[in-house]
C-alpha positions as CSV (number, residue, x, y, z in Angstrom):
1,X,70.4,89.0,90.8
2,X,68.2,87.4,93.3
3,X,64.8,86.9,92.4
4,X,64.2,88.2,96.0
5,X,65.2,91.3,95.4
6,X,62.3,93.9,95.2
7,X,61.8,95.8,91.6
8,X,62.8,99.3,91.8
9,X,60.2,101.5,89.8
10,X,60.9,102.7,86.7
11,X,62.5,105.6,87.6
12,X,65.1,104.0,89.4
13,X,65.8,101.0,87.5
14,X,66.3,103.8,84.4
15,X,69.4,104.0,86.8
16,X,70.6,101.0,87.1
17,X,73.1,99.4,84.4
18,X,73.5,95.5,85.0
19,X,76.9,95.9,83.2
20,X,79.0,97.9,84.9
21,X,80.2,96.7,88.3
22,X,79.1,98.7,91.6
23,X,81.1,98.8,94.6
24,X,77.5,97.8,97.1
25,X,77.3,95.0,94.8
26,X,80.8,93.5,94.6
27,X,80.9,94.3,98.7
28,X,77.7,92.4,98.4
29,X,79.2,89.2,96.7
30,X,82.2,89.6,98.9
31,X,80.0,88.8,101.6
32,X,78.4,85.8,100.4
33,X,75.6,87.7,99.1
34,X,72.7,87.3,96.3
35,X,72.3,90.4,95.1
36,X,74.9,90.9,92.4
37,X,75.0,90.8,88.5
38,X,77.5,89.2,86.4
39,X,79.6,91.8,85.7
40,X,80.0,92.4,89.9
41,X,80.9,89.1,89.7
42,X,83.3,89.2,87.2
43,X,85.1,92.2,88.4
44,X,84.8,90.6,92.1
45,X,86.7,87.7,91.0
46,X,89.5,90.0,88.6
47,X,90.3,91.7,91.9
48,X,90.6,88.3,93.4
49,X,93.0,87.0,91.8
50,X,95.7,90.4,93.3
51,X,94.0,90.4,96.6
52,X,92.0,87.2,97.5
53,X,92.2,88.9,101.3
54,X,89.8,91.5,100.4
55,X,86.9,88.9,101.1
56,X,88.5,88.8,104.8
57,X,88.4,92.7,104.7
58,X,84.6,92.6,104.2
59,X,83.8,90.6,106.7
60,X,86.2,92.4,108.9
61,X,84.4,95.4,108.1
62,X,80.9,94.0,108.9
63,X,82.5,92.6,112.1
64,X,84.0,96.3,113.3
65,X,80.3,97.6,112.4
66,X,78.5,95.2,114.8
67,X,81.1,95.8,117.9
68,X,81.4,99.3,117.4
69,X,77.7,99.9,117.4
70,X,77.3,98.2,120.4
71,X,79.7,99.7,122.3
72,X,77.9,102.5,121.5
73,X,74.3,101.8,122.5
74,X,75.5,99.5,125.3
75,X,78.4,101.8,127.1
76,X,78.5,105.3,125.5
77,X,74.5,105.6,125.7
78,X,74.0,106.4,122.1
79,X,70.3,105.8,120.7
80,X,70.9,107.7,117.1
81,X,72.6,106.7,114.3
82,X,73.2,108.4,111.0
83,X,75.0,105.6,108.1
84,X,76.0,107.5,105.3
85,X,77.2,104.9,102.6
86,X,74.7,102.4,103.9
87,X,75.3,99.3,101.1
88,X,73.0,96.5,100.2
89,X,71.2,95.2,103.4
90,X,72.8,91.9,105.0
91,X,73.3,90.4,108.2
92,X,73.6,92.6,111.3
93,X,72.8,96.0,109.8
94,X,73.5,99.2,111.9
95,X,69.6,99.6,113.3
96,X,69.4,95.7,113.9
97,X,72.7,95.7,115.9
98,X,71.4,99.0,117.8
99,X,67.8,98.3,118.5
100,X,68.8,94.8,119.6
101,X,70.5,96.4,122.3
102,X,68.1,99.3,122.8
103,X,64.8,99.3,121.1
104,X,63.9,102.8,121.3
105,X,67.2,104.1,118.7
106,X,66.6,106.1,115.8
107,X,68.9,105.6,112.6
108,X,69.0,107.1,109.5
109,X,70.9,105.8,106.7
110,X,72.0,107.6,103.7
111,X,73.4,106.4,100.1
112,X,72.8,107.7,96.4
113,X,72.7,104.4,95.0
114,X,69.8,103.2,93.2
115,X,70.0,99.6,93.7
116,X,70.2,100.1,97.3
117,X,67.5,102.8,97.5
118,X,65.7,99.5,95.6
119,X,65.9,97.7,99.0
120,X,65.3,100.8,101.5
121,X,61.9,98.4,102.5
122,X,64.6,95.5,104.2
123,X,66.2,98.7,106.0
124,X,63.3,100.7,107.1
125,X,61.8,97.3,109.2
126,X,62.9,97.8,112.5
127,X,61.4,97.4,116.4
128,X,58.0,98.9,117.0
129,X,60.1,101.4,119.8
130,X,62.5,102.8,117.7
131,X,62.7,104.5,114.4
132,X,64.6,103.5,110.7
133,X,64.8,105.6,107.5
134,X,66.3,106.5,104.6
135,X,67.0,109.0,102.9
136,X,68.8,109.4,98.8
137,X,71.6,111.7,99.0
138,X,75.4,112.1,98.3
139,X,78.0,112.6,100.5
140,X,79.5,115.4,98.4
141,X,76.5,117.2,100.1
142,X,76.7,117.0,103.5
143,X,74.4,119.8,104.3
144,X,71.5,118.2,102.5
145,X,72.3,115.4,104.5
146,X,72.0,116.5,108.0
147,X,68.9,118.7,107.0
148,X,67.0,115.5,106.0
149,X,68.4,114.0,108.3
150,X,67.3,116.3,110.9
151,X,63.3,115.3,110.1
152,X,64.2,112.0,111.9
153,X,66.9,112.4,114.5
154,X,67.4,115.1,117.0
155,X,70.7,116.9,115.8
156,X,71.0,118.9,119.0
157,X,71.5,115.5,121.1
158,X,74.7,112.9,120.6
159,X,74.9,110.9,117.3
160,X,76.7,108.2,116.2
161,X,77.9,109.1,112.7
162,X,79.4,105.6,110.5
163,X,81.4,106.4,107.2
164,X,81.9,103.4,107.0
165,X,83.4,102.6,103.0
166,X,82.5,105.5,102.2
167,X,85.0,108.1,102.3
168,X,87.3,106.3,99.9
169,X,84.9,107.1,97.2
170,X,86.1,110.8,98.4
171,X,88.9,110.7,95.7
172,X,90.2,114.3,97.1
173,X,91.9,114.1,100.8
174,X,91.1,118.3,101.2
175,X,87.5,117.8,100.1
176,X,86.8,114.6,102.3
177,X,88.6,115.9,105.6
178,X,85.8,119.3,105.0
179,X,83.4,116.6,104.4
180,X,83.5,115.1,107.6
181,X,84.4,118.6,109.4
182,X,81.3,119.2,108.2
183,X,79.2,116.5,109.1
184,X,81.1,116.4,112.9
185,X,80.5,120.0,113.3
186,X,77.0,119.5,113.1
187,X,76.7,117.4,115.7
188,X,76.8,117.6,119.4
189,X,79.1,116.7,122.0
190,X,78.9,113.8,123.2
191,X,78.6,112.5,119.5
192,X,80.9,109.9,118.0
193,X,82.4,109.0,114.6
194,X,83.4,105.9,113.2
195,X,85.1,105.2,110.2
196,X,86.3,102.3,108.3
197,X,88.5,102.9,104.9
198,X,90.7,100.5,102.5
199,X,94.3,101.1,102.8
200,X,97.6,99.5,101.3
201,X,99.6,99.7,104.5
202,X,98.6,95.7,105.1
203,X,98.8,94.2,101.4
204,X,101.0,97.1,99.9
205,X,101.9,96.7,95.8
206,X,98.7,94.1,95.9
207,X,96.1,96.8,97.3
208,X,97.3,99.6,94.8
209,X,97.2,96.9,91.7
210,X,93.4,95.4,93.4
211,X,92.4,99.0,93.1
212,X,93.8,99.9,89.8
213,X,91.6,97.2,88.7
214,X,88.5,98.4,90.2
215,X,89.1,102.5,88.8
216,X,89.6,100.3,85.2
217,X,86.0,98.9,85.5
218,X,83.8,99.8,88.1
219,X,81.6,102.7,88.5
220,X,82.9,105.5,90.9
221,X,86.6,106.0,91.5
222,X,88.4,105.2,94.7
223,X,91.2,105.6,96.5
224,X,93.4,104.3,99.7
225,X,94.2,106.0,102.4
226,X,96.4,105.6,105.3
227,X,96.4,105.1,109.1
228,X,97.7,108.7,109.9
229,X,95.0,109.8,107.2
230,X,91.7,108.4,109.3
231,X,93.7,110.1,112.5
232,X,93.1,113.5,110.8
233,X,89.7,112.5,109.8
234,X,89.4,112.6,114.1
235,X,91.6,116.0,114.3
236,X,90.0,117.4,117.8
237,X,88.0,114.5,118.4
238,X,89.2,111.8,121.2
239,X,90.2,108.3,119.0
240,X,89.1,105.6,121.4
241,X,91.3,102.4,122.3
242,X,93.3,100.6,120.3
243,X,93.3,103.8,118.3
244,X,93.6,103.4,114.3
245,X,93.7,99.5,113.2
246,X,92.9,97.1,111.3
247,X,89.0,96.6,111.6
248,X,89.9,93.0,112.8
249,X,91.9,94.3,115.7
250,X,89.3,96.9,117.0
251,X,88.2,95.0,120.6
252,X,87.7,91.9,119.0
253,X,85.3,88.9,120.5
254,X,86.2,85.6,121.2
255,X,83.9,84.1,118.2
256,X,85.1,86.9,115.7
257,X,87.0,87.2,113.1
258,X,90.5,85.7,113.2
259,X,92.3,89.5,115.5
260,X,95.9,87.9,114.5
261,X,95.5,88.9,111.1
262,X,95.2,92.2,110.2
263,X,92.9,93.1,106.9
264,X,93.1,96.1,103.9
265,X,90.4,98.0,105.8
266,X,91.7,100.2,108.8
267,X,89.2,101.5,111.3
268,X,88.7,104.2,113.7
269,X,86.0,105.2,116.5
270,X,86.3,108.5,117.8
271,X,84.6,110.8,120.8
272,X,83.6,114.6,119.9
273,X,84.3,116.4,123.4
């Protein structure tokens, strides 16, 4: 791991086992990242060598993040955000991308894991105006969720909620779609949801063997999903233009990634009336 990365206290690193692979640090390595072990490595590269395009899907992902956060700031007047499945910090993070546009927005972000509650300092430094936190929870508990959540943003006013990899840790279709019925019916009208989840309707045999391999070794299950699956995630919600795609096809700019090509992680933004 990098030798920038700051110590976690002895709690936390109690919690943390260097051997087994985790899904923020193999995304992490996908991305060109440093903060990684061997064995994220190792399993990053095993899954490789079935699906070399997942690296494309990360960055993809990252991509759909950035544009879809400022659409939100920038055209649908958004100034809170609630990230449940934050990751390891990188480049263009969800209050970075938000406060560049608007200084004064709030953003929470959410994950259980303890190497990335390790680097909640890199998360929490945003603009003077605005406001970043975070807070250690799962999203099998969504109600914990919104109530800490609630300390920082204003529930009762629109919110942009990002599941953004996350929901495929959700092994159990029923129990995610009440997850996120859950979490949406919390929040206001006027409120959007984004979502961004791996899927085999792209790579096919490949994706189901890439996360075979992954179930074998790594640390939480997970499971694909596909595009009609993220529509009922939005079930009474408006899905906004171009509707369910690839995360490389969702209003794509002229400097990102390659829009020809579509990538094992589908995406979806979505309005709550």
């Amino acid at each position: 791991m990098s030798n920038s990365t700051p110590l976690p206290d002895q709690g936390q690193q109690a919690k943390i086992d260097p051997t087994v692979a985790h899904s923020a640090r193999v995304w992490n390595y996908w991305l060109g990242g440093k903060d990684n072990f061997a064995s994220d490595r190792e399993v990053a590269e095993q899954i490789l060598t079935v699906m070399p395009d997942l690296v494309d899907s990360a960055r993809a992902d990252r991509a759909f993040l950035g544009r879809a956060v400022r659409f939100l700031v920038a055209e649908a007047g958004i100034r809170q955000f609630l990230d449940i499945g934050t990751g390891l910090p990188t480049a263009d993070n969800t209050h970075e991308v938000a406060q560049s546009v608007a200084p004064e927005c709030r953003v929470v972000y959410v994950d259980n894991d303890p190497i990335v509650l390790t680097h909640a300092r890199a998360l929490l430094v945003g603009t003077p105006e605005g406001v970043t936190d975070y807070i250690e929870a799962d999203l099998n508990d969504p109600e914990m969720i919104l109530k800490q959540a609630a300390r920082t943003l204003d529930l009762t006013r629109p919110v942009g909620l990002m599941l953004l990899g996350s929901l495929n840790f959700i092994v159990d279709t029923a129990k995610a779609m009440a997850i996120v019925k859950h979490l949406v019916d919390a929040i206001p009208s006027g409120s959007y949801l984004a979502i961004a989840h791996p899927t085999a309707e792209v790579h096919g045999d490949a994706m189901i063997e890439a996360v075979q391999r992954w179930n074998e070794a790594g640390s939480a299950p997970m499971t694909l999903r596909t595009s009609s699956d993220l529509a009922a995630f939005a079930e009474g919600l408006e899905i906004l233009e171009p509707g369910v795609v690839s995360c490389s096809q969702w209003r794509p700019e002229p400097d990102d990634f390659d829009a020809r090509q579509e990538v094992s992680q589908f995406c979806v933004l979505a309005r709550k009336p």
